[in-house]
VOGU-272029 format. One line per field, with one value per atom (N, C-alpha, C, O, CB): residue in three letters; chain; x negated, y, z. Coordinates in steps of 0.001 Angstrom, whole numbers. Each point is the difference from the previous one (the first is absolute). Glycine has a CB too. Example, Ala and Ser with C-alpha at 12.3 -4.5 7.8 and 13.67 -1.06 7.14 Angstrom:
// residues 2
resn	c(ALA, ALA, ALA, ALA, ALA, SER, SER, SER, SER, SER)
chain	c(A, A, A, A, A, A, A, A, A, A)
px	c(-13190, 890, -900, -1036, 2928, -1542, -820, 770, -509, -675)
py	c(-5690, 1190, 1200, -19, -1154, 2223, 1190, 1090, 1108, -1736)
pz	c(7800, 0, 0, 665, 581, -1966, 60, 730, 169, -2314)
***
This chain:
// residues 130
resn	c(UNK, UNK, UNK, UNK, UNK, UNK, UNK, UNK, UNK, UNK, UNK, UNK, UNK, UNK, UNK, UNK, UNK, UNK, UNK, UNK, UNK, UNK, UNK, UNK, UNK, UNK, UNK, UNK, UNK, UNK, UNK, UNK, UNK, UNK, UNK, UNK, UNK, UNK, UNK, UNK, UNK, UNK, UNK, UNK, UNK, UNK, UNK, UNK, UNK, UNK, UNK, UNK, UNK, UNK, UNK, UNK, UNK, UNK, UNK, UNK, UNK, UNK, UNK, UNK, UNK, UNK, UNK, UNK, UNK, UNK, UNK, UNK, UNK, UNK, UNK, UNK, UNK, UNK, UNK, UNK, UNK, UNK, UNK, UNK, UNK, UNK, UNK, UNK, UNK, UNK, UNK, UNK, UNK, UNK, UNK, UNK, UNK, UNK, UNK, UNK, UNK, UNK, UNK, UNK, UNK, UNK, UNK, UNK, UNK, UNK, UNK, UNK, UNK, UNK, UNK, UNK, UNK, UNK, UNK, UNK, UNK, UNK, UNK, UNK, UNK, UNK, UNK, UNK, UNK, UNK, UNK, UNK, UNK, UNK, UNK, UNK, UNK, UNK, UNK, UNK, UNK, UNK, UNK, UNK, UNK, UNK, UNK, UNK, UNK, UNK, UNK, UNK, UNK, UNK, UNK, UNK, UNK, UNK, UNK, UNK, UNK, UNK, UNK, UNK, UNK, UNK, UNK, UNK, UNK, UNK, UNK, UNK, UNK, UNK, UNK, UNK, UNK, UNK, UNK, UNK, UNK, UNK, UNK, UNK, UNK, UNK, UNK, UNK, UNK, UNK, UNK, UNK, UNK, UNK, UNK, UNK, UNK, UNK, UNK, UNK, UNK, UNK, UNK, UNK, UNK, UNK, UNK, UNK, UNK, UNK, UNK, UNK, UNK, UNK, UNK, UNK, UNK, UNK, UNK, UNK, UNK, UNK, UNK, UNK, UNK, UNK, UNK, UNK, UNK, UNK, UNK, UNK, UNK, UNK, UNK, UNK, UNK, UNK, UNK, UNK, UNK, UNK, UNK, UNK, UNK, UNK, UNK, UNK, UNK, UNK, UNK, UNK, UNK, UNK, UNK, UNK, UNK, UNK, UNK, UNK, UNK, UNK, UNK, UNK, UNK, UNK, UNK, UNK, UNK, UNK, UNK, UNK, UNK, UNK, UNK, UNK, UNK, UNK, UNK, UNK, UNK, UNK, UNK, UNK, UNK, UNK, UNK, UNK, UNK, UNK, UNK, UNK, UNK, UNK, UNK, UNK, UNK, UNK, UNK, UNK, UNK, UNK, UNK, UNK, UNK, UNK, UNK, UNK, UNK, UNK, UNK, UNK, UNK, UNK, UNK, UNK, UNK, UNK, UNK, UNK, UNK, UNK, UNK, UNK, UNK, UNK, UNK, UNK, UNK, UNK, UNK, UNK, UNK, UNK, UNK, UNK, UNK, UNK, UNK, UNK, UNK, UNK, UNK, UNK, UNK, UNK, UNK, UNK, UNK, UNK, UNK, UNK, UNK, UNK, UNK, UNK, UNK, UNK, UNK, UNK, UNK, UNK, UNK, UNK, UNK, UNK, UNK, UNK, UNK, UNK, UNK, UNK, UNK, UNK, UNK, UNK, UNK, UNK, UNK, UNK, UNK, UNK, UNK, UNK, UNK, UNK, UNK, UNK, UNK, UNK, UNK, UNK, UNK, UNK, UNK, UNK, UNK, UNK, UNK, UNK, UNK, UNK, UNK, UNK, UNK, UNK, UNK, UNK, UNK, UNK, UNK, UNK, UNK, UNK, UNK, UNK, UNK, UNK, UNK, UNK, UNK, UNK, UNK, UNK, UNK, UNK, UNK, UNK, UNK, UNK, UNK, UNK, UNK, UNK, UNK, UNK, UNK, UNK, UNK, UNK, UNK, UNK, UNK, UNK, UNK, UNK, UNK, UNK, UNK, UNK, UNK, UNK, UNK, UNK, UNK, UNK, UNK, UNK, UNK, UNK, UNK, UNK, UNK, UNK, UNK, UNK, UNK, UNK, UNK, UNK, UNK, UNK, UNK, UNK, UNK, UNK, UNK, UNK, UNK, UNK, UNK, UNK, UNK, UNK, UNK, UNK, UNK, UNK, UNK, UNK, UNK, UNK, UNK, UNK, UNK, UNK, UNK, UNK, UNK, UNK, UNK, UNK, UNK, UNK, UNK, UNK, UNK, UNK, UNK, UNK, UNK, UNK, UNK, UNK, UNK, UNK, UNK, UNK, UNK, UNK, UNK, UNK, UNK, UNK, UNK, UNK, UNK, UNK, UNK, UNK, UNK, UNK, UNK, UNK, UNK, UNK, UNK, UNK, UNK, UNK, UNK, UNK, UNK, UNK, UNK, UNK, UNK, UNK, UNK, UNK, UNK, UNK, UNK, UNK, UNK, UNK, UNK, UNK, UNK, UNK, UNK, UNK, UNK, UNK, UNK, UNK, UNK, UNK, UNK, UNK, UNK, UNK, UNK, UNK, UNK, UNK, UNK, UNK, UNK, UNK, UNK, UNK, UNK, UNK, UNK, UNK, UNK, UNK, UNK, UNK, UNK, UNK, UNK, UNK, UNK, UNK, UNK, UNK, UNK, UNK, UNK, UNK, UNK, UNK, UNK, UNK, UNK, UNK, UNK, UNK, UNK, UNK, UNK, UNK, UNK, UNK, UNK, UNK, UNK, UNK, UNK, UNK, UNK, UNK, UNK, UNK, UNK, UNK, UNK, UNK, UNK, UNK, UNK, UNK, UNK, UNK, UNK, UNK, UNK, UNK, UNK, UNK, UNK, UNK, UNK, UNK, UNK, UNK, UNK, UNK)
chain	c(A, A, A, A, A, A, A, A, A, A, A, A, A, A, A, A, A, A, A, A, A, A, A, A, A, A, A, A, A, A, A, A, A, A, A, A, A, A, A, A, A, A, A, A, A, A, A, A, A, A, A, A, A, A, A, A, A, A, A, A, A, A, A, A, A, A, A, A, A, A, A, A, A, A, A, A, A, A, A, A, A, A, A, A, A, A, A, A, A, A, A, A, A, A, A, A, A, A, A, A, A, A, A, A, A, A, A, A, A, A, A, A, A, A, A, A, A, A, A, A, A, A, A, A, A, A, A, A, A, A, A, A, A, A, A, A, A, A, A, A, A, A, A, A, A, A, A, A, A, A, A, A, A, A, A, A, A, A, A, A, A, A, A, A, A, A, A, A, A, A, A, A, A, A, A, A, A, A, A, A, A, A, A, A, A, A, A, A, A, A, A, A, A, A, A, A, A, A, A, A, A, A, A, A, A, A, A, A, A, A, A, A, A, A, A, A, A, A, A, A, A, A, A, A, A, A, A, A, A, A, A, A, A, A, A, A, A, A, A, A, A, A, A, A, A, A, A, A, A, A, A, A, A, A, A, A, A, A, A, A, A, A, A, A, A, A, A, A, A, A, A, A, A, A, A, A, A, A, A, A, A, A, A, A, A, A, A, A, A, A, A, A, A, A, A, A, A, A, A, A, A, A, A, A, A, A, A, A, A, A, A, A, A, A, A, A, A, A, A, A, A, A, A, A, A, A, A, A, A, A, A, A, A, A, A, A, A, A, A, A, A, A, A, A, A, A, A, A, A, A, A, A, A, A, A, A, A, A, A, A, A, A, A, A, A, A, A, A, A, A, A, A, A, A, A, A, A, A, A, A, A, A, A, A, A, A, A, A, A, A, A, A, A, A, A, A, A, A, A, A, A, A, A, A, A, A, A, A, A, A, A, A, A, A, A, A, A, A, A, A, A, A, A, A, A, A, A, A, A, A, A, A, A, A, A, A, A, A, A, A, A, A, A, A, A, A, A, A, A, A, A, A, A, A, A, A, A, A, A, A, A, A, A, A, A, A, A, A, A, A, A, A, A, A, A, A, A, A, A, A, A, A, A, A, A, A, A, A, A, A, A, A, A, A, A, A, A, A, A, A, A, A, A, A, A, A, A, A, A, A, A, A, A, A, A, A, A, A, A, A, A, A, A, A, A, A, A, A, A, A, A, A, A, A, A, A, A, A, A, A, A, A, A, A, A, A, A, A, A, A, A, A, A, A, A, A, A, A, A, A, A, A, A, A, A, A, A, A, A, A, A, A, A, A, A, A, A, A, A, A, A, A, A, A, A, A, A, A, A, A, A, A, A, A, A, A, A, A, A, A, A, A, A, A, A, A, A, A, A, A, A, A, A, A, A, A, A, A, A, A, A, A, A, A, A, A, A, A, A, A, A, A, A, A, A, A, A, A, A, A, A, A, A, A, A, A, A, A, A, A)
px	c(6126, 178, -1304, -198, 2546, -3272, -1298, -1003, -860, 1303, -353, -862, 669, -644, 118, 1497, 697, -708, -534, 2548, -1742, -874, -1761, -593, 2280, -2090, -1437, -188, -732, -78, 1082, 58, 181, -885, 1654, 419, 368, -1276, -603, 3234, -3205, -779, -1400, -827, 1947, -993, -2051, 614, -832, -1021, 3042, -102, -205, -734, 2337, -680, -102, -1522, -512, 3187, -3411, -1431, -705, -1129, 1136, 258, -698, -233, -911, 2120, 740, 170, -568, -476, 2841, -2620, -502, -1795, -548, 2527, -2435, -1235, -30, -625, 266, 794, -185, 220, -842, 1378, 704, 432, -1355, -628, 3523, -3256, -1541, -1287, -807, 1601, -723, -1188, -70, -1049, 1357, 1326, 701, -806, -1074, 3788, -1856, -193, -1680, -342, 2935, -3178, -1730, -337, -565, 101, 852, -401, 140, -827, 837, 1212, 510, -436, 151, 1643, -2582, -494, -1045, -152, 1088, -1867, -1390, -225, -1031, 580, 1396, 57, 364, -875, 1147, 586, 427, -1242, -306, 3303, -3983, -1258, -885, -409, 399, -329, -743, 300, -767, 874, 1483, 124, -483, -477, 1522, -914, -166, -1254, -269, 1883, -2485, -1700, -643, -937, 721, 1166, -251, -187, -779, 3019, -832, 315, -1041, -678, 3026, -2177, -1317, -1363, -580, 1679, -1470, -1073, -305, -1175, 799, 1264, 635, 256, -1176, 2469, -685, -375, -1041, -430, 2296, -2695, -1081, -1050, -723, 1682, -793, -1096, 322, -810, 585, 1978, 157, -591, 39, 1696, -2050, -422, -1587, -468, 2117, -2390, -1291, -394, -1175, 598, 1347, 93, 448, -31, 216, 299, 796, -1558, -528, 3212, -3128, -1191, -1234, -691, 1570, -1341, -847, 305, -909, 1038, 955, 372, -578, -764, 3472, -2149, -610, -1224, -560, 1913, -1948, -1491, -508, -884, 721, 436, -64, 50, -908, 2040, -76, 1052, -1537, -689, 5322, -4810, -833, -1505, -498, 1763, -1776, -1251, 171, -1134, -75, 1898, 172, -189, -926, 2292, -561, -245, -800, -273, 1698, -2431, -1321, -1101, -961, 1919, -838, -728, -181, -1037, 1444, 867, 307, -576, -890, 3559, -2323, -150, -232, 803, 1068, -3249, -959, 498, -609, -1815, 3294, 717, 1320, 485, -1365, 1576, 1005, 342, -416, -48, 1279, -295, 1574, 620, -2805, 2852, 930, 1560, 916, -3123, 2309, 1123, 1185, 391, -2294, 2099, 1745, 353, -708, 393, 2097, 365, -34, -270, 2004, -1394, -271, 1077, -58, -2597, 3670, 1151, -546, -803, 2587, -1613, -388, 1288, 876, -3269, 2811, 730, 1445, 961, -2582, 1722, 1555, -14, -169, 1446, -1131, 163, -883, 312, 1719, -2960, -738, -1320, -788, 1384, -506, -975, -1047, 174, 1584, -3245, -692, -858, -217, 664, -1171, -600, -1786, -736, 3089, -2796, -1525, -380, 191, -349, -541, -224, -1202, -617, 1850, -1490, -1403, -1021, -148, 776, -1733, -817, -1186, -87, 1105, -1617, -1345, -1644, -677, 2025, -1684, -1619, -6, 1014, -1297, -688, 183, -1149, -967, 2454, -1446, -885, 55, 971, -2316, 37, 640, -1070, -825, 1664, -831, -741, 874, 563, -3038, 2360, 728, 1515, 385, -2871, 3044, 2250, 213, -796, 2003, 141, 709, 1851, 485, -2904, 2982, 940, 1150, -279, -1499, 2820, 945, 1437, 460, -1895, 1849, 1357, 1136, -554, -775, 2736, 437, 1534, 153, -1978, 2840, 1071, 880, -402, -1007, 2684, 934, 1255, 536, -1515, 1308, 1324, 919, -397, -803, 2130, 805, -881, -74, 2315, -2823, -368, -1396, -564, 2801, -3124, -1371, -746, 99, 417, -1484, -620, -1678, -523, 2421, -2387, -1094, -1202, 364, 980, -2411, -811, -1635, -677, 2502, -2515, -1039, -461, 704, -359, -1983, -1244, -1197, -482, 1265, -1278, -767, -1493, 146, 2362, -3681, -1185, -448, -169, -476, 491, -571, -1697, -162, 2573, -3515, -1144, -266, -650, 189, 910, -277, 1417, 707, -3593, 2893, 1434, -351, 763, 879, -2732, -370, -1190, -595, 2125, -2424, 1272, 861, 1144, -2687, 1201, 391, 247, -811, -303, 2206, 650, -584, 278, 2022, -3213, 209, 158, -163, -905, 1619, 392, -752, -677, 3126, -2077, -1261, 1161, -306, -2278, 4237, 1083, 1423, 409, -1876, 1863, 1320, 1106, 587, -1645, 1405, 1032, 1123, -53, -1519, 2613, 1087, -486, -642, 2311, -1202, -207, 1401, 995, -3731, 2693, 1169, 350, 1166, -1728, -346, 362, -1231, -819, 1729, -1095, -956, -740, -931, 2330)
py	c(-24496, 1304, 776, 626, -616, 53, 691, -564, 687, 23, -2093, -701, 583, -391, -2095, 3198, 290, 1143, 130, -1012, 1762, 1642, -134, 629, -352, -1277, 140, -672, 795, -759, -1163, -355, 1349, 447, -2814, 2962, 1795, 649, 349, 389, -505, 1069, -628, 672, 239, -2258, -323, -370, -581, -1025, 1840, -20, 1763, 373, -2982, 3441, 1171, 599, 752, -378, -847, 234, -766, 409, 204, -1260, -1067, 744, 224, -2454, 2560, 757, 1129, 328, -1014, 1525, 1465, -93, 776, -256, -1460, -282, -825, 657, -745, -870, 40, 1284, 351, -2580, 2899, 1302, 693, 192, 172, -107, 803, -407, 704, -697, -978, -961, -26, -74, -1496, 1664, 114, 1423, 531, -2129, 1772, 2259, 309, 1045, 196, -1704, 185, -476, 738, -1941, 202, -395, 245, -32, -975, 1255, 1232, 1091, 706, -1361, 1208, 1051, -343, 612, 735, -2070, 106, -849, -9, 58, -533, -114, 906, 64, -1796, 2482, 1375, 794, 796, -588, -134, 1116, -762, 660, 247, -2443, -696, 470, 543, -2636, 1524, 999, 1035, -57, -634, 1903, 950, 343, 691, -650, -641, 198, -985, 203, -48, -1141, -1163, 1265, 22, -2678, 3842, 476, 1110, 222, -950, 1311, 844, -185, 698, -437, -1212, -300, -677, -146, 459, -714, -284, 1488, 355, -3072, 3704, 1047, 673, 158, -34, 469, 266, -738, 531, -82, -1853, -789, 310, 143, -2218, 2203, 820, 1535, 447, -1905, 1804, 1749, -547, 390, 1212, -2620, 258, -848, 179, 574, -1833, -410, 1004, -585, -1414, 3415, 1033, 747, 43, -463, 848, 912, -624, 801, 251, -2434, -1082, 80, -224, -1431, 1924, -504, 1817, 283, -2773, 3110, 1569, 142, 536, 276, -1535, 106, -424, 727, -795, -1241, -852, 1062, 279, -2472, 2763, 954, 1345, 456, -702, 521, 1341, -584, 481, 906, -2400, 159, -984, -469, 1082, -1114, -116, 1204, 26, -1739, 3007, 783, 638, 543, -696, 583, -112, -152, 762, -771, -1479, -682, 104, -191, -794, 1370, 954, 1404, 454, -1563, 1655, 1498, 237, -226, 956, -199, 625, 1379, 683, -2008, 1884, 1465, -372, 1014, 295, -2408, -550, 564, -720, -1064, 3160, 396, -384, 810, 1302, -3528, -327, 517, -142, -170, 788, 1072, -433, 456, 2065, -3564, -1052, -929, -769, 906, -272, -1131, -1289, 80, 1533, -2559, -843, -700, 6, -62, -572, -1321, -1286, -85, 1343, -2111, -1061, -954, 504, 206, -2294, -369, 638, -650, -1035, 3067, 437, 1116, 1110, -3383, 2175, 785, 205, 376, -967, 238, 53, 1123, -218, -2924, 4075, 1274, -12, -319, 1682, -899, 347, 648, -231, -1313, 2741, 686, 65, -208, 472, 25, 344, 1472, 768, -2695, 2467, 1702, -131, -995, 2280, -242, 644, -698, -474, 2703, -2338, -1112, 1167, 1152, -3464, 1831, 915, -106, -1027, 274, 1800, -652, 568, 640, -3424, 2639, -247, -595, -68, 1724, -2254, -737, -1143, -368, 2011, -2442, -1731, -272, -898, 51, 1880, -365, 721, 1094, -1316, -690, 455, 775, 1163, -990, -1354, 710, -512, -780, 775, 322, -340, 188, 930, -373, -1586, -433, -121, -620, -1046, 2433, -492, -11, 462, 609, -1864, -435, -391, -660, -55, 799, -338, -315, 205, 957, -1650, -927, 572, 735, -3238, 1875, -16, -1094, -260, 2431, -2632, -563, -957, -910, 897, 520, 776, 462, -358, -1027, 2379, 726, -199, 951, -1243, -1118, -268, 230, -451, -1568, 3215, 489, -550, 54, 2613, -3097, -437, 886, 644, -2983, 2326, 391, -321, -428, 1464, -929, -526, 891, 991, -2480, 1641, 720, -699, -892, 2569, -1195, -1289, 1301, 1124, -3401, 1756, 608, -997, -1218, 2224, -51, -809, 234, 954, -552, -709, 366, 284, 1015, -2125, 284, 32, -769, -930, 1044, 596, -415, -673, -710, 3099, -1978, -692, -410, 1040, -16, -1734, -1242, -666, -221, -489, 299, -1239, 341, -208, -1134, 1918, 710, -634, -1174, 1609, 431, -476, 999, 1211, -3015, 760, 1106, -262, -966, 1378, 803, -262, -41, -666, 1847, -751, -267, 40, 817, 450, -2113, -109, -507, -1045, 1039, 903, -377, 661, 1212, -2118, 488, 701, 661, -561, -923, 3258, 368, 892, 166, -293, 582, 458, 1305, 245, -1185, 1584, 1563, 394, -915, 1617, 62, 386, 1188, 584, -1390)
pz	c(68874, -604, -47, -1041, 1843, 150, -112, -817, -550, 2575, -2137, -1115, -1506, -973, 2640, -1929, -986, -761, -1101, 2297, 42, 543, -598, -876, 3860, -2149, -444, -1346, -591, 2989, -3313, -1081, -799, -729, 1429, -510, -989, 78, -1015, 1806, 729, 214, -1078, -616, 3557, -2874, -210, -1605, -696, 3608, -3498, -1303, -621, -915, 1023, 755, -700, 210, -829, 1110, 1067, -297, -986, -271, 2356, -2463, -800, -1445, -798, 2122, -1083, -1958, 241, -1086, -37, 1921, 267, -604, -783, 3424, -2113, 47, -1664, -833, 4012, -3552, -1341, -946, -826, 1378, -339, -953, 235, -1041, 1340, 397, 395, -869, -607, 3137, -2418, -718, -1579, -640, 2642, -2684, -1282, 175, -281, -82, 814, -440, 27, -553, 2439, -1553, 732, -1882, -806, 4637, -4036, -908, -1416, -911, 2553, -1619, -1297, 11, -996, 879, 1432, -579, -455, -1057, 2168, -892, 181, -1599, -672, 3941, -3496, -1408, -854, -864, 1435, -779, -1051, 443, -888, 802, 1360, 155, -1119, -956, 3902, -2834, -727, -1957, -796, 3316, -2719, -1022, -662, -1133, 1929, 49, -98, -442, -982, 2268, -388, -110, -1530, -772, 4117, -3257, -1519, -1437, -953, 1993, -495, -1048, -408, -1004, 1531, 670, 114, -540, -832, 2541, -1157, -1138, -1219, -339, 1941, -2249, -1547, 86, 84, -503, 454, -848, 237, -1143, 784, 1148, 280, -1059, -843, 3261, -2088, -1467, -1368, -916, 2141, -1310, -1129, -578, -1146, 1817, 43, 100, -578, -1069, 3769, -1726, -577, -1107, -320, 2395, -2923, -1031, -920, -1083, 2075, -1234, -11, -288, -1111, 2834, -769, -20, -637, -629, 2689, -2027, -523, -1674, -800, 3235, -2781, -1324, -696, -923, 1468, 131, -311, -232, -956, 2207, 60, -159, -954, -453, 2231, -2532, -1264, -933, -782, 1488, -606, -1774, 497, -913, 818, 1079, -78, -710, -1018, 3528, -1804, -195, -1335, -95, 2743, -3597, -1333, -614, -811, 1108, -87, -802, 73, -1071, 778, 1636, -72, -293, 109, 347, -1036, -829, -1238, -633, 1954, -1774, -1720, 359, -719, -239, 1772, -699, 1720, 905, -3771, 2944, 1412, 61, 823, -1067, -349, 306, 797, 502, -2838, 2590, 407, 1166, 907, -2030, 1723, 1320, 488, 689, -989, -141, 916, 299, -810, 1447, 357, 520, -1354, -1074, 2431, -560, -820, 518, 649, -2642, 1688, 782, -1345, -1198, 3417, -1488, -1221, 700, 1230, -2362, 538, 231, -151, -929, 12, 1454, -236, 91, 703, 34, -1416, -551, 68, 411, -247, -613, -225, 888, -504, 21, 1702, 1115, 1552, 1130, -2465, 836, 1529, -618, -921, 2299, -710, -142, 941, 1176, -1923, 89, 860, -773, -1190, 2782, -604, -27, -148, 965, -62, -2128, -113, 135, -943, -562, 3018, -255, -475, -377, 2173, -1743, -752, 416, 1127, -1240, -1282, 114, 413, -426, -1470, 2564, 781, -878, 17, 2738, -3346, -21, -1630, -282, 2244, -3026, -1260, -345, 759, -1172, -1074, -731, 631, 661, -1436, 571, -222, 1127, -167, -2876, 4588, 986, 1379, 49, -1738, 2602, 1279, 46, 128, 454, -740, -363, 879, 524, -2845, 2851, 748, -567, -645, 2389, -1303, -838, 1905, 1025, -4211, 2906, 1052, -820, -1045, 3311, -1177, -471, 958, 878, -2643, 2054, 752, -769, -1204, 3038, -1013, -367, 1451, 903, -2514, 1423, 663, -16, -1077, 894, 1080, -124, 1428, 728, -3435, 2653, 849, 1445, 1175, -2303, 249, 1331, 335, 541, 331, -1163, 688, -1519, -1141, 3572, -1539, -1422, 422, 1113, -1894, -274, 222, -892, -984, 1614, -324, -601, -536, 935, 74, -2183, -486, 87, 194, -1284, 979, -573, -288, 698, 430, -2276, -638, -215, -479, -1255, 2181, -299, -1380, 54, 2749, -4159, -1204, 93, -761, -944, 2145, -529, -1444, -250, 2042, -2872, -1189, -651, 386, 40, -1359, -386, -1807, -655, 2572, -2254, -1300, -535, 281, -586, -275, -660, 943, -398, -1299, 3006, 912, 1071, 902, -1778, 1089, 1178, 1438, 243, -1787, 2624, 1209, 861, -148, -327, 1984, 627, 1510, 354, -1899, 2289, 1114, 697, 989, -1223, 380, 1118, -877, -824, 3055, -1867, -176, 795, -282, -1361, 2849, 877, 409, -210, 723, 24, 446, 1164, 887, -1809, 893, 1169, 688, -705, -98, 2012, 541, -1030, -308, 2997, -3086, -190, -1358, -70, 3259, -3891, -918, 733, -556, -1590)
***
């Protein structure tokens, strides 16, 4: 009868200690999730703000009065934002831009030295804040 007793006892520890190991692990997968997702949209945001940067300093390139401050959609429904372009004439601009989506907003600023004929630039990076 006590060999009965301890067989019960070292199975329900057994299942206690697997259920633990299950549960440990389901979470740490839906956190993994979570963070997968997180940054798929976040990369969305700065493909989002990148594509702005593109649409701004195109129109730039047409017309050096271009001072920005618009949202622009990109395929259908994804918005982002070009503010005010800094600087004038076709020496030392600055071009920012930022995006959003669900929630992780990213942001560009682009230093143009010369924007014509042959656009270059002395910075173009994402930063926390303008």
């Amino acid at each position: 009868m006590n060999k009965g007793y301890i067989a019960l006892i070292s199975i329900l520890i057994i299942s206690a200690l697997m259920l633990t190991i299950s549960i440990g692990l389901s979470l740490r997968s839906i956190g993994e999730t979570k963070m997968a997702l997180a940054e798929q949209l976040s990369s969305r945001a700065l493909a989002l703000a990148d594509a702005c940067a593109e649409h701004a300093l195109e129109k730039l390139k047409e017309d050096l009065n271009y001072s920005g401050n618009e949202t622009i959609i990109i395929d259908g429904n994804n918005p982002c934002d070009v503010l005010a372009t800094e600087g004038s004439d076709n020496n030392n601009r600055i071009v920012k831009t930022q995006a959003t989506s669900s929630g992780y907003v990213r942001k560009i600023k682009i230093y143009i030295a010369v924007v014509n004929p042959e656009m270059q630039f002395n910075y173009w990076n994402e930063v926390a804040d303008f």
